[in-house]
N, C-alpha and C positions, 0 to 999 in steps of 0.2 A: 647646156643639157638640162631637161626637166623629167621628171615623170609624174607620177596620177597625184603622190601624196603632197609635192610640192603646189599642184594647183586648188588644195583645201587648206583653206584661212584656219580654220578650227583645228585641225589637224599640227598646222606651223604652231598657234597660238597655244596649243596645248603641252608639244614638247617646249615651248619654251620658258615653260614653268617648272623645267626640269633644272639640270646640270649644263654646264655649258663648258665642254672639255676640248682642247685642241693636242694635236701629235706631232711631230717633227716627223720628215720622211722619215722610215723604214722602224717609228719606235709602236711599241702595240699599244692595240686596242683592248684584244686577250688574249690574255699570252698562252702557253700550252698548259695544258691542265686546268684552268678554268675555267668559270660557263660565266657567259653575259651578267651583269647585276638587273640589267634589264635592257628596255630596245633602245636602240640608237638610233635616231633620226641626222643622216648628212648635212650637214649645211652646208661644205664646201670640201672638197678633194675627195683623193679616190682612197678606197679600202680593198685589200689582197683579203681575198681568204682562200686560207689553204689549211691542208692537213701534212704530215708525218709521216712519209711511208714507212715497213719496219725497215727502209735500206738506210734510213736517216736522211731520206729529200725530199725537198718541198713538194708537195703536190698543188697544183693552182686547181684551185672551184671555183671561183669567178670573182670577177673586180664591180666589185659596187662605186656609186659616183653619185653625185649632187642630188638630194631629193628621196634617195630612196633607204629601205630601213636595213636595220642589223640587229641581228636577235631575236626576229618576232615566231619564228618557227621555233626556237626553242623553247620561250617562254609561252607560249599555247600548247605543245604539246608535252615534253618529258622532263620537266625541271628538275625528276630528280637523277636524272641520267647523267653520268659525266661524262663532256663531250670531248672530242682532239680537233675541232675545229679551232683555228687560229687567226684572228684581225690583225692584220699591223697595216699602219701608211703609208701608200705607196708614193705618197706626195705630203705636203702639208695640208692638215686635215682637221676639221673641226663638226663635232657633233654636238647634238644634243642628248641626254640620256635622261630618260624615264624608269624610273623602279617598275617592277614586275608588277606589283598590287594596284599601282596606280592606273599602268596603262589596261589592267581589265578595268578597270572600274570606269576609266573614259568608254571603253567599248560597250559596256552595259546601258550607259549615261547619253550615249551619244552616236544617234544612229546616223546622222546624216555622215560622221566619218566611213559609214560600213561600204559606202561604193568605193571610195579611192583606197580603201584599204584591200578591198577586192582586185581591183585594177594590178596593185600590188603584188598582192600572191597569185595571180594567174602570169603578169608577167616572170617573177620567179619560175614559175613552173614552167616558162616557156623556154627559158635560158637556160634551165636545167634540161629540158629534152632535147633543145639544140644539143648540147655537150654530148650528151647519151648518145644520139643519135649522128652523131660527128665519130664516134668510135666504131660504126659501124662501116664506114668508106676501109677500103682494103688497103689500099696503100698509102703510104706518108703524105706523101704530096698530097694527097685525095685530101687527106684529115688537116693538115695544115691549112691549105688553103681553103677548106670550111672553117678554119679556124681564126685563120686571117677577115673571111667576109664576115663573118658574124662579128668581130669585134670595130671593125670599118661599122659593121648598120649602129652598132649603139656608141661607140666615140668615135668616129671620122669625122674629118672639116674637109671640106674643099680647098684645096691648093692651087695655084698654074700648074703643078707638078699631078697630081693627082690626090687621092682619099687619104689624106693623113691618118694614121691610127694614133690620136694624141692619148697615149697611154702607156709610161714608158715598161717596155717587156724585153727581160732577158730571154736567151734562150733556153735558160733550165726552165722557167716559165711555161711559156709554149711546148717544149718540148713534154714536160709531165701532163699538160690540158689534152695533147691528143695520143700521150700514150706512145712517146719513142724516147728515142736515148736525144740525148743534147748533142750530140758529132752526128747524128743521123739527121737531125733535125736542123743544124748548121748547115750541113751540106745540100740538103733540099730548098732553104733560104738561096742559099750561093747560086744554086739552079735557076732560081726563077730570076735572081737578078740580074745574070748570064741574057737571059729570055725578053728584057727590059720590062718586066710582069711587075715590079717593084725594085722600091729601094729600101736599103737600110743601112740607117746610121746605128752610132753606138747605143740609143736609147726608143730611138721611132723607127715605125716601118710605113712606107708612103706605096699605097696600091698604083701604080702606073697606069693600069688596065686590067678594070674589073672583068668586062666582056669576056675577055681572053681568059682569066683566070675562073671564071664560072664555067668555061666550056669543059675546066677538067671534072667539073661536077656533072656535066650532063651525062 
């Protein structure tokens, strides 16, 4: 996997005059009630971010992966806001971190980073209005299986079997991204695999046939 920031040398070369922090699966990055000390640059494994409903469950807002950053929206706009957004590992996981003052100071210094870091926040914003825009399908299955393609276009492999989603997801997971209960969302799982539309093991889900599964979008 790459994205924009991973293919700018100045960019790698400048987080790596930072901090250089690794995580064990499932330990944080930031834990509840704190805000970034500054961004995070991936080097290698995926990051969960989610919030706190008030029912006390996890809410998933998106899984970041190799290459791309953590914390730069906060630290550009509301640093003195405290936020409930929360990082932890969802693999073993190693980044780089840059303090807040520094990483403006690269961005004042150094314009040739300002396209990949462009590249950056627009893809964020695209991932975010998929999501948005995933809530708006009327029924489960509809949202799910928006939910399922989208995560197939940014981590699938190709299998003999079909589009691996290598990115292991519970169903409490899934189920809070598109907005159902986890037995509703079990049971809609169980349906398509019923339909041979996929599989699913205890940690992957394997697209069998996206064709067929897009048709519920049409």
């Amino acid at each position: 996997m790459s994205s924009a920031p991973a293919q700018c040398k100045v960019l790698i070369d400048f987080f790596h005059q930072g901090t250089r922090l690794t995580y064990k699966k499932g330990e944080f990055i930031i834990r509840p009630g704190e805000n970034p000390p500054g961004v995070f640059l991936i080097e290698k494994g995926l990051v969960k971010t989610y919030d706190i409903t008030k029912y006390g469950e996890e809410n998933l807002l998106v899984i970041r992966h190799e290459g791309e950053l953590l914390g730069m929206t906060w630290t550009m706009t509301h640093k003195d806001v405290r936020r409930s957004i929360i990082y932890s590992a969802l693999t073993p996981t190693t980044v780089w971190l840059m303090p807040h003052e520094k990483f403006h100071k690269f961005l004042q210094n150094t314009p040739e980073a300002a396209l990949p870091l462009l590249h950056m926040v627009v893809d964020m914003y695209r991932i975010n209005a998929e999501r948005i825009m995933n809530l708006e399908y009327r029924t489960v299955r509809e949202r799910l299986v928006s939910f399922l393609l989208s995560m197939a276009n940014r981590f699938g492999r190709e299998t003999p079997d079909g589009i691996l989603i290598d990115v292991p997801l519970r169903h409490q997971d899934i189920a809070s991204s598109i907005s159902a209960t986890r037995e509703t969302t079990g049971r809609e799982i169980t349906a398509l695999e019923r339909k041979n539309l996929l599989s699913n093991s205890p940690s992957r889900i394997t697209l069998l046939d996206v064709e067929k599964l897009r048709d519920f979008l049409a």
